[in-house]
N, C-alpha and C positions, 0 to 999 in steps of 0.2 A: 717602237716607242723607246726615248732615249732612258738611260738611267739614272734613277735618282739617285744622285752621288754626293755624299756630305761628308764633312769631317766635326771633330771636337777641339770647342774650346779648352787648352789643358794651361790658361795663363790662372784660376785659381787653386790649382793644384803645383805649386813651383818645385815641391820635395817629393813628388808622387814614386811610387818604388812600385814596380810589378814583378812580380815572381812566380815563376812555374816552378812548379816542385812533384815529384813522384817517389813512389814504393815501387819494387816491382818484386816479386817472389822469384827467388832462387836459390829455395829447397824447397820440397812437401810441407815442412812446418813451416816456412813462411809463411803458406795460405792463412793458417789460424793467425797468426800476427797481423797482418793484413785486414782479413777480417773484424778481430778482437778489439782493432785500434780504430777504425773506422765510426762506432756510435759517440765513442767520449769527442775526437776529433770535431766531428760534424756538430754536436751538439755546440759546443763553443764555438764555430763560426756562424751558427742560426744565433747566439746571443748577442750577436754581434759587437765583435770587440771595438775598443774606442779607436779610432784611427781605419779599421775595415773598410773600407770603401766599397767592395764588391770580392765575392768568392765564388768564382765558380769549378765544378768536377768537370775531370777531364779523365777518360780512359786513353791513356798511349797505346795500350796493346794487351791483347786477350793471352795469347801464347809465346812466354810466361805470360801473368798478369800483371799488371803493370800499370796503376791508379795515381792519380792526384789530383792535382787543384792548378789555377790562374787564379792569382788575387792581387788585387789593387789595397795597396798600403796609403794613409797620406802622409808618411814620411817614415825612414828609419826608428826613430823614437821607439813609435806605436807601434812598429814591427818588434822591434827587439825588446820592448814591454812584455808586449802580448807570450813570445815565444819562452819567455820566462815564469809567465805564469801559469798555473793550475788550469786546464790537467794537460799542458802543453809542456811544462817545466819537469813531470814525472813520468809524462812518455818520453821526452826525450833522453832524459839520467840513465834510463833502464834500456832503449834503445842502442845505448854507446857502450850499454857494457855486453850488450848480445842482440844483435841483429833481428835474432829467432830468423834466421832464413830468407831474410828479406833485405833489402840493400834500398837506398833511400838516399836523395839528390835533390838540388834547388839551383836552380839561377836566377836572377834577380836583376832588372834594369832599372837605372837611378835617373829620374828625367834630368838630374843637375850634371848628369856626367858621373860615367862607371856602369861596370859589371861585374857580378860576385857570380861566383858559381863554385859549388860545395858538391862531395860526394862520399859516401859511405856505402863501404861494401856493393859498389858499383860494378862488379866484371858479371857482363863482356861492359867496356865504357860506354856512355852514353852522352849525350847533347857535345860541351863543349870540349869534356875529356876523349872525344876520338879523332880530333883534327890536333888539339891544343897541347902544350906538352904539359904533363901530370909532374905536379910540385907535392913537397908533404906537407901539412896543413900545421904550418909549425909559425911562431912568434906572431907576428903580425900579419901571418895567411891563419892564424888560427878563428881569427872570428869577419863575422861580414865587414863590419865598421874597420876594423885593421885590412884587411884584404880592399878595399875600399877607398877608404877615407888615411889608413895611414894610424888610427886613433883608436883608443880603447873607449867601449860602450865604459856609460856611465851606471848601467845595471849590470850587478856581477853575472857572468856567464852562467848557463845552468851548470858545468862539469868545468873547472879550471884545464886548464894547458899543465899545471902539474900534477894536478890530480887524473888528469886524464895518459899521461905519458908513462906515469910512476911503474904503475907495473908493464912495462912493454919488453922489459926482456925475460919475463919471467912465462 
């Protein structure tokens, strides 16, 4: 019997943004961060944010561990909303100023044209950091929409580019 082979219509979805993103532990105490972050996380994409389309879990790999998600955005907006708000805006503050052991990644397809891909505390590299050459995530690499689009979001970042640089040689 042949196969039932279909596709989707994606002409009412014209901004649609899909992003895989993961954690993966690489220390001991990243397991509890991994952990720890995993009910507030989940809990906010069961109340489904505006713009959500679909979330779904993904295990990359057991050894280390190495968790995330595929989700359908319907457009940047509502992603870079969402990622600023509670309690996605105070995991990530506290995230950037220590890892706990765990290194954490995203890339992102724009149906309009583009791809973003972000990484922290990512060694050994991953997705498109082990073909691709690795930049510092600085001016306009600093956020998706600059990395992107060229342009600063219209919602202030969770951690500024100076606040976030300030102490780096200390």
């Amino acid at each position: 019997m042949r196969v039932n082979r279909t596709t989707v219509d994606l002409s009412g979805y014209p901004d649609l943004v899909v992003i895989y993103l993961g954690m993966r532990v690489r220390r001991p105490r990243g397991m509890v961060r991994l952990l720890g972050l995993g009910p507030k996380l989940y809990r906010s994409h069961r109340d489904r944010p505006e713009g959500l389309l679909l979330h779904e879990d993904v295990v990359w790999g057991l050894f280390p561990p190495h968790w995330g998600a595929r989700q359908y955005w319907r457009d940047l907006d509502s992603l870079e909303r969402w990622t600023r708000s509670e309690p996605h805006r105070d995991w990530w503050a506290k995230f950037l100023k220590d890892s706990g052991g765990t290194g954490f990644w995203h890339e992102a397809y724009f149906a309009r044209g583009g791809i973003d891909a972000m990484y922290d505390d990512m060694a050994p590299a991953t997705g498109m950091a082990r073909f691709a050459p690795v930049i510092a995530s600085r001016g306009p690499m600093f956020s998706t929409r600059g990395r992107v689009y060229g342009e600063n979001a219209e919602v202030a970042p969770v951690i500024t580019e100076n606040t976030y640089y300030r102490n780096e040689s200390e």
